[in-house]
C-alpha positions in Angstrom: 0.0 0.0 0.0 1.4 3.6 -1.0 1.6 5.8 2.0 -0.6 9.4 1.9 1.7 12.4 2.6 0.3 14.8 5.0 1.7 17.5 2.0 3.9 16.0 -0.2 5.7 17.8 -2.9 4.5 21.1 -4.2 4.7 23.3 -7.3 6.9 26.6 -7.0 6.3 29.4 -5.9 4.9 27.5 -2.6 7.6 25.7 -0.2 7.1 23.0 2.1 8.9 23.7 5.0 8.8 20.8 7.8 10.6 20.8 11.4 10.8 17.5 13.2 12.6 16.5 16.4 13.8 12.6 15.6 14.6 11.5 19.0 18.2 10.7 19.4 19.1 7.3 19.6 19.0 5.6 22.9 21.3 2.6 24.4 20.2 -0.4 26.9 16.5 -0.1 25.9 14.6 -3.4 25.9 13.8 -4.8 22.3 10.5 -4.1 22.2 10.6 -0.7 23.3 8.6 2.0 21.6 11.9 4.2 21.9 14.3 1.8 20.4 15.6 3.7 17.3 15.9 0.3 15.3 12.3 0.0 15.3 11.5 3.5 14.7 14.1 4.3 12.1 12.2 2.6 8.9 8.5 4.7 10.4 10.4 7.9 9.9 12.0 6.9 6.8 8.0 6.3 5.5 7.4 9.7 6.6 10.3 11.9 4.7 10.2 9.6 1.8 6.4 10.6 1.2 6.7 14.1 2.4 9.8 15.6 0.8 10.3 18.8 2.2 11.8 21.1 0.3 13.4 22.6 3.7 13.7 20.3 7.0 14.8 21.2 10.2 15.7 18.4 12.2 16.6 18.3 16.3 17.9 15.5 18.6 19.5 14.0 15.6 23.0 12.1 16.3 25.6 11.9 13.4 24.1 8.1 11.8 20.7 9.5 12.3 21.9 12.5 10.5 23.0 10.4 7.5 20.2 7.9 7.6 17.1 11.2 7.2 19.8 12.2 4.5 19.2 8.5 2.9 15.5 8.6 3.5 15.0 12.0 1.7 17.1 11.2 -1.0 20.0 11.9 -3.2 19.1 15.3 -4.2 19.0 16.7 -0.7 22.3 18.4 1.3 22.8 18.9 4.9 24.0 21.4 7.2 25.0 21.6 10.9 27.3 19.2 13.1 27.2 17.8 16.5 26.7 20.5 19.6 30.0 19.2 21.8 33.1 20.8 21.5 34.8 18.7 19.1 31.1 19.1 16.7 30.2 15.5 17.6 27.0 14.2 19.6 23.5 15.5 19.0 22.5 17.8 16.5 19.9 20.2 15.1 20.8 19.6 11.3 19.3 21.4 8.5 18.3 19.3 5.3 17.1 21.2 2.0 16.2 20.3 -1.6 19.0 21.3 -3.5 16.8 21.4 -6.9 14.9 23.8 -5.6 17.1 25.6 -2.9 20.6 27.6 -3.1 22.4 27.5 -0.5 24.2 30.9 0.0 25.7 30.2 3.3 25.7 29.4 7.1 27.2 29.0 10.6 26.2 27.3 13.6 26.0 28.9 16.7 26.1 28.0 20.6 23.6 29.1 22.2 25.6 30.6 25.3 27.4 34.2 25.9 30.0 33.0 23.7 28.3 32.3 20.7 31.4 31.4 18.4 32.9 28.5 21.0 31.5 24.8 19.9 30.2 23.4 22.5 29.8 26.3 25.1 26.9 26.7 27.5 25.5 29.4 30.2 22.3 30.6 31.6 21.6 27.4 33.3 21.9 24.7 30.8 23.7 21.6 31.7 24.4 20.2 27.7 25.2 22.3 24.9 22.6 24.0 22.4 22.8 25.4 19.2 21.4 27.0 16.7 22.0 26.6 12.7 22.0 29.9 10.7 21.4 29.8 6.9 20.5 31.9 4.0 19.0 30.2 0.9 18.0 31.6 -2.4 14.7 30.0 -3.8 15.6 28.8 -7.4 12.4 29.2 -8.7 11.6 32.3 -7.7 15.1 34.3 -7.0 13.7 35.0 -3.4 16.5 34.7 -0.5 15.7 33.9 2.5 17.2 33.3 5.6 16.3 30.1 8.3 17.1 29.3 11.7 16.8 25.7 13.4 17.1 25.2 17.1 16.6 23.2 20.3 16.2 24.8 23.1 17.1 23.1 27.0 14.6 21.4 28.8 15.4 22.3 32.1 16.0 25.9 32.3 13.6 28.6 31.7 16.4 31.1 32.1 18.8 29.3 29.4 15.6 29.8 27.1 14.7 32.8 27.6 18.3 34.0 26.9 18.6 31.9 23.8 15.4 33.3 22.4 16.8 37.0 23.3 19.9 35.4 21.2 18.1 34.0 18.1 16.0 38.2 18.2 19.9 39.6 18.2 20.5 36.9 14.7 17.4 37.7 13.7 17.8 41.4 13.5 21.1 41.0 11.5 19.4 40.9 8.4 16.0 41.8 6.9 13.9 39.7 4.2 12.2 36.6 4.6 12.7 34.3 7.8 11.9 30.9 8.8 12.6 29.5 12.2 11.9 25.9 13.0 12.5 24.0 16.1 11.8 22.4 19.1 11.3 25.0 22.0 10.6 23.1 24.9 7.8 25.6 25.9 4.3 26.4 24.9 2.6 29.5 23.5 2.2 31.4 26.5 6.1 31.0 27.3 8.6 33.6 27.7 10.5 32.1 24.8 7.8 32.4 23.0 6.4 36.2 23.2 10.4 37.3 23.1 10.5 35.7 19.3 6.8 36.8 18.7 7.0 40.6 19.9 10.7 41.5 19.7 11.9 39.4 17.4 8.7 40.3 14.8 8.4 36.9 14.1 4.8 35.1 13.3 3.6 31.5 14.6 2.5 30.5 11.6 -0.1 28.2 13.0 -2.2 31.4 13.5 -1.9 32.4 9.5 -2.6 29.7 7.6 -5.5 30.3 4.7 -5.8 26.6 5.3 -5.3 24.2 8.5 -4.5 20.5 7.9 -4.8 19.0 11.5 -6.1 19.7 15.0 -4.5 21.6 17.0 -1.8 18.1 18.1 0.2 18.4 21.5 3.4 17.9 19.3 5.2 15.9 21.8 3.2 13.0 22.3 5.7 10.5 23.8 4.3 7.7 21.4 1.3 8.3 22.7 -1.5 8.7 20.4 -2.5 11.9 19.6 -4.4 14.5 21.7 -5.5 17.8 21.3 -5.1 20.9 24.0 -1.7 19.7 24.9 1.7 22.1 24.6 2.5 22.4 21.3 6.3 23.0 21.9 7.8 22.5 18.3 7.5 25.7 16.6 7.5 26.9 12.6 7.7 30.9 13.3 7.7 32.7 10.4 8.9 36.9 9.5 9.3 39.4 6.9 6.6 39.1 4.6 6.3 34.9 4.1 2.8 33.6 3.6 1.0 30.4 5.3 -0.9 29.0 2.5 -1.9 25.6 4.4 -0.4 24.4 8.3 -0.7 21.6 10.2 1.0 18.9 12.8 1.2 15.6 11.4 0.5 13.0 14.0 1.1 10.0 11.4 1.1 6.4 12.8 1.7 3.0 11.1 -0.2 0.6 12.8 -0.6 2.7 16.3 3.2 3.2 16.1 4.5 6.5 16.0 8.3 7.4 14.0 9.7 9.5 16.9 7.6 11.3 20.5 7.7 14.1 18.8 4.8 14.8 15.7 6.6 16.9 13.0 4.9 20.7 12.1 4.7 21.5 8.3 3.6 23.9 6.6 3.4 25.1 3.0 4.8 29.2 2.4 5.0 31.8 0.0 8.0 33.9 0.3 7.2 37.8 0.4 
């Protein structure tokens, strides 16, 4: 049986943009656990295979997980970004894009920390390292540059996510056009985090915008859990500077009651301004 994408491929000018938190692999997990990357790897492989993304950003991803979304989506896609410890191995927050459609025109990773340019720093509370993954893009299609920005921010403390929010605003306000952010936040919609990126950095959630909404409104971190409405939805797709929501949702796919990762990925489809 063919799988149904939740968006699938679509015609320029629009550009399906997808972020989705993978769950890093775990060790000493019994067989049969919902967790245990071996079982889950081929669900998510269903997922990006059917979905192709023009622009994925991915978090939690370690460097074979890396390679193996970069196998699912296919030969035609590129990555970005490298591990968050010191020597750039360990989890990620990598960056995938559709190089028949995209340009890449450059990027940098940064740490999420006072100092920025140090791999593998961390402050304001936060006991691992975060990151974020700066790019700019130039949409082949339509000559339109953009610029996007994937992150993870800590789950333990508020502080360190406030302060990397107040970090992604000073990025943010580096240069003007069209901006994408994707990532996981680790807080709702009534966060800190949040209003920081919504009121001073003049970004957009764009599951407020769209002309068109695919889903109910999905806790996106379901734990394998199937999927509920009213919960946190902590993985954001905030948009600035003119893009367009032409259709939204949060894709809480299964196969058989099992879910590819405890996170459900958010896609949407935009029009660059």
């Amino acid at each position: 049986m063919t799988d149904i994408a939740f968006i699938g491929h679509v015609p320029p000018p629009a550009l399906h943009v997808m972020t989705y938190n993978i769950r890093r692999r775990m060790t000493r997990l019994p067989p049969r656990s919902r967790d245990n990357w071996s079982r889950r790897k081929h669900l998510l492989a269903r997922v990006l295979r059917v979905e192709q993304p023009a622009l994925l950003g991915v978090q939690e991803a370690l460097l074979d997980q890396a390679r193996f979304v970069g196998e699912a989506l296919g030969p035609d896609y590129r990555r970005i970004g490298y591990g968050r410890n010191p020597n750039t191995t360990g989890e990620g927050c990598p960056v995938f894009y559709d190089s028949r459609r995209l340009d890449l025109l450059g990027w940098r990773q940064f740490a999420l920390s006072a100092t920025p340019d140090v791999p593998g720093s961390r402050g304001w509370g936060n006991r691992v390292p975060r990151l974020v993954v700066a790019a700019e893009f130039r949409d082949r299609a339509t000559g339109i540059a953009f610029r996007s920005f994937n992150t993870h921010f800590d789950h333990q403390s508020s502080a360190a996510r406030l302060q990397s929010a107040k970090q992604l605003t000073r990025l943010i306000a580096q240069g003007s056009g069209p901006v994408i952010l994707t990532g996981d936040a680790n807080a709702g919609i009534h966060s800190a985090p949040y209003r920081q990126l919504t009121h001073e950095a003049g970004l957009v959630d764009a599951w407020l915008m769209p002309q068109r909404r695919l889903s109910e409104d999905w806790t996106t971190f379901s734990n394998y859990r199937p999927p509920k409405v009213g919960g946190k939805r902590i993985d954001w797709l905030l948009v600035g500077g003119g893009v367009e929501v032409t259709a939204m949702g949060i894709n809480a796919v299964r196969f058989d009651g099992a879910a590819p990762s405890d996170h459900e990925p958010v896609q949407a489809v935009l029009r660059l301004g």
